[in-house]
N, C-alpha and C positions, 0 to 999 in steps of 0.2 A: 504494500500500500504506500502510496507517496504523501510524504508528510508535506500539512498546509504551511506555506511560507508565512511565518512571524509578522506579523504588520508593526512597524515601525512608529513609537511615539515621539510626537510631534514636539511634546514637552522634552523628551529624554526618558521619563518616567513610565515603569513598569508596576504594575501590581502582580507579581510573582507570587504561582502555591506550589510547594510541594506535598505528595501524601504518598504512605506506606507504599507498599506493595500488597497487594491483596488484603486493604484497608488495615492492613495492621498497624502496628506502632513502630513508627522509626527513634523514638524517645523512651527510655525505659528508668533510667535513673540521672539524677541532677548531673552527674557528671559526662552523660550523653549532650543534654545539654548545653554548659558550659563548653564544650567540644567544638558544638555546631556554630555556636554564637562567636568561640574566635576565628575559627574558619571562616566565618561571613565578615567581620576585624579585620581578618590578615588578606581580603580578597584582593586583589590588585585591580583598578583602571572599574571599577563601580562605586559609586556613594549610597550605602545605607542610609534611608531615611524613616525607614520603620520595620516595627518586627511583633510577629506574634506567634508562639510557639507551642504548641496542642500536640496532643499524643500521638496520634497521627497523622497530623499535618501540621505545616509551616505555610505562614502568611509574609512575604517581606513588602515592602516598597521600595526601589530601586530609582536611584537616576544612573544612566550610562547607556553608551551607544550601544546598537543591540547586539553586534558580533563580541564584544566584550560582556555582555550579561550574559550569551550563548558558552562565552570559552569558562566564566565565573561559575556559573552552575556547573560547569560538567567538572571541572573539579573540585567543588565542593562536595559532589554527588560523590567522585570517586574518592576520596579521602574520608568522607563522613562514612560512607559503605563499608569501610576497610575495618575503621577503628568499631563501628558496632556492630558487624559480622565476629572479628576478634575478643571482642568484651563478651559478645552473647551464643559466642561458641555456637554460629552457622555458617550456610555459605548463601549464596544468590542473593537477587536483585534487595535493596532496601526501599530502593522510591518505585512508585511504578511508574515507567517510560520518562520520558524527558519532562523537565518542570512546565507547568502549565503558565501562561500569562492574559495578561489584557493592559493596554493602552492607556495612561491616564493624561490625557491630552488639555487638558485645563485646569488652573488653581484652585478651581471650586470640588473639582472632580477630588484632586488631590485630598484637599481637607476631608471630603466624603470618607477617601477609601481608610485614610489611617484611621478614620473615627470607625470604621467598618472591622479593623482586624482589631483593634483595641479591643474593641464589643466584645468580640467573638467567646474570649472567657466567661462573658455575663449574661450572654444568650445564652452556653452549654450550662448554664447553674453553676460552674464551679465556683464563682465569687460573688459578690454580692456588691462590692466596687472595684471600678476598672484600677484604681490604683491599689489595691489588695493582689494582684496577680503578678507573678515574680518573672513571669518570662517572657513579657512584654516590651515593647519601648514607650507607652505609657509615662511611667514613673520618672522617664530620662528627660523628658519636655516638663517637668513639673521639679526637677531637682540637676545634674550632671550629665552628660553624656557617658555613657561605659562604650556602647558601642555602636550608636549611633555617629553616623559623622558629624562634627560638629558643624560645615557646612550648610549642611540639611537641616539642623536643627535651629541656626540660626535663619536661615530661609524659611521656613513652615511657621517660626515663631511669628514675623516678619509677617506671614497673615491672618496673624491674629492680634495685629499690633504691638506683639512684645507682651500680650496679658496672658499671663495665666489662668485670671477669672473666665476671659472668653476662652479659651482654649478649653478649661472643664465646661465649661456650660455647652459647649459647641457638642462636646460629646456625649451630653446627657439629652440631647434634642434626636427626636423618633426618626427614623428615616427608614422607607417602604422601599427603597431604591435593593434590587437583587444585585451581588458583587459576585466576581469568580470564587467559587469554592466547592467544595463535594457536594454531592447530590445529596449526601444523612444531613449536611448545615442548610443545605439551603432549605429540605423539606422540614427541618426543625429550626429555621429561622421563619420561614412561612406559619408554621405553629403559631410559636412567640407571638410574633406580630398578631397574627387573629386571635388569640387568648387579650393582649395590651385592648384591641379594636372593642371586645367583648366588655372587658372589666369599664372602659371609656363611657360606654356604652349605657353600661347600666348604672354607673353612678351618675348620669347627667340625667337619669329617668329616675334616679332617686330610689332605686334599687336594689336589696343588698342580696337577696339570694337569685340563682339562678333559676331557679325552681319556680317565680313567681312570675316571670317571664314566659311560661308554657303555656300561664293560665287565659295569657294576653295577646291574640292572634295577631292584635293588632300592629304589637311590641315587638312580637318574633317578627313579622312579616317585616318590618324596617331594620331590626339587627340583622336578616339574610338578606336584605338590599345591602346594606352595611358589607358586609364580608363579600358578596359577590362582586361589587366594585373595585372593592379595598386589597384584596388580597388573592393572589392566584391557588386558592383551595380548590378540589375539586367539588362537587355537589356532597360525593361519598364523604370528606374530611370533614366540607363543614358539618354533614347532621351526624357524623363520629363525636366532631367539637362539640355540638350541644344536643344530642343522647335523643334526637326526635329523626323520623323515618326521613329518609333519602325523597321518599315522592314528593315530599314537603317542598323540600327545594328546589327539585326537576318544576315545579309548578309554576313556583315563585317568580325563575328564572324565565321561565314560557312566558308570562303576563309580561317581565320587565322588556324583553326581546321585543316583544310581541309593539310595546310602546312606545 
């Protein structure tokens, strides 16, 4: 099969993922890790501008031309392969195929996508604030650079006016926007988002249980306009999401078309 040729950003800027090999874990202990984080340090002729680091996958943001992010990943791939094949006493592939990317062609875009991988720890449950998560670049825009460049950092700050207030607040603001990532985040960031859409929902109706919403055709019939807009669930997810029959919403959806 012939691989699609890389589309070139306009900015310089890549939103790079990598993930497991047959979704496993390329990350097993902190000092996997700290491994991976100086390999992408010691990269030569790319500037780190963000990082986020899940168990089976890796979020970066990158500036650099693209045959230089092409030659950077591949040996980061082979060097990171080596040391945790050796630690974990196997052999074969660690990532699967070649690192995935997308384009970040504008400033705004940029601010989007780091406030996107920051998240990505507080969509999965694992923390509760983004600056509670240790293997991020996060905490490096609100304190020092370890291994972010400081280039970058003084660039991105740069659009946020040098605040730090705007910078967290920027990342506490909801964004419906879908970014490159696996198919389990995105269908479990699609969740999220229709659970956030739900709870909105019913405290603006004054609300508190779910349960009293069934009793209100009128209610349900605007929170399933609500989600069908809002959110790319299937019919099946949303009446999974709120525990009433699938024909419910085949209906719904027929009148909304229909209008």
């Amino acid at each position: 099969m012939v691989r699609q040729a890389r589309e070139e950003s306009a900015t310089g800027y890549y939103h790079v993922m990598m993930r497991g090999n047959n979704r496993e874990f390329i990350y097993r202990t902190t000092k996997d890790k700290h491994y991976f984080l100086q390999l992408l340090k010691e990269a030569e002729n790319i500037h780190l501008a963000g990082y986020c680091l899940m168990d089976n996958h890796a979020h970066l943001v990158i500036k650099a031309q693209l045959e230089q992010l092409t030659k950077a990943a591949q040996k980061i791939n082979i060097k990171y392969a080596m040391h945790y094949n050796f630690h974990n006493r196997r052999v074969g592939h660690v990532f699967q195929n070649r690192y995935r990317s997308e384009v970040v062609n504008t400033e705004p875009y940029l601010m989007q996508v780091l406030r996107y991988i920051h998240n990505n720890p507080l969509r999965a449950g694992v923390i509760k604030k983004a600056e509670d998560y240790r293997w991020s670049s996060y905490k490096e825009y609100l304190d020092k650079c370890v291994i972010v460049a400081n280039d970058q950092k003084t660039f991105i700050m740069n659009l946020f006016s040098d605040s730090i207030a705007q910078f967290t607040h920027f990342h506490q603001l909801k964004d419906n926007h879908e970014y490159l990532d696996t198919k389990e985040e995105i269908d479990q960031n699609r969740t999220y988002l229709a659970q956030s859409l739900i709870t909105d929902f019913l405290q603006k109706k004054g609300i508190f249980e779910e349960k009293q919403i069934r009793n209100n055709d009128d209610l349900m019939e605007g929170l399933i306009l609500k989600l069908l807009d809002e959110t790319k669930l299937s019919h099946r997810e949303i009446a999974q999401l709120l525990k009433i029959n699938r024909n419910q919403i085949h209906k719904i959806a027929c009148i909304k078309n229909k209008g």
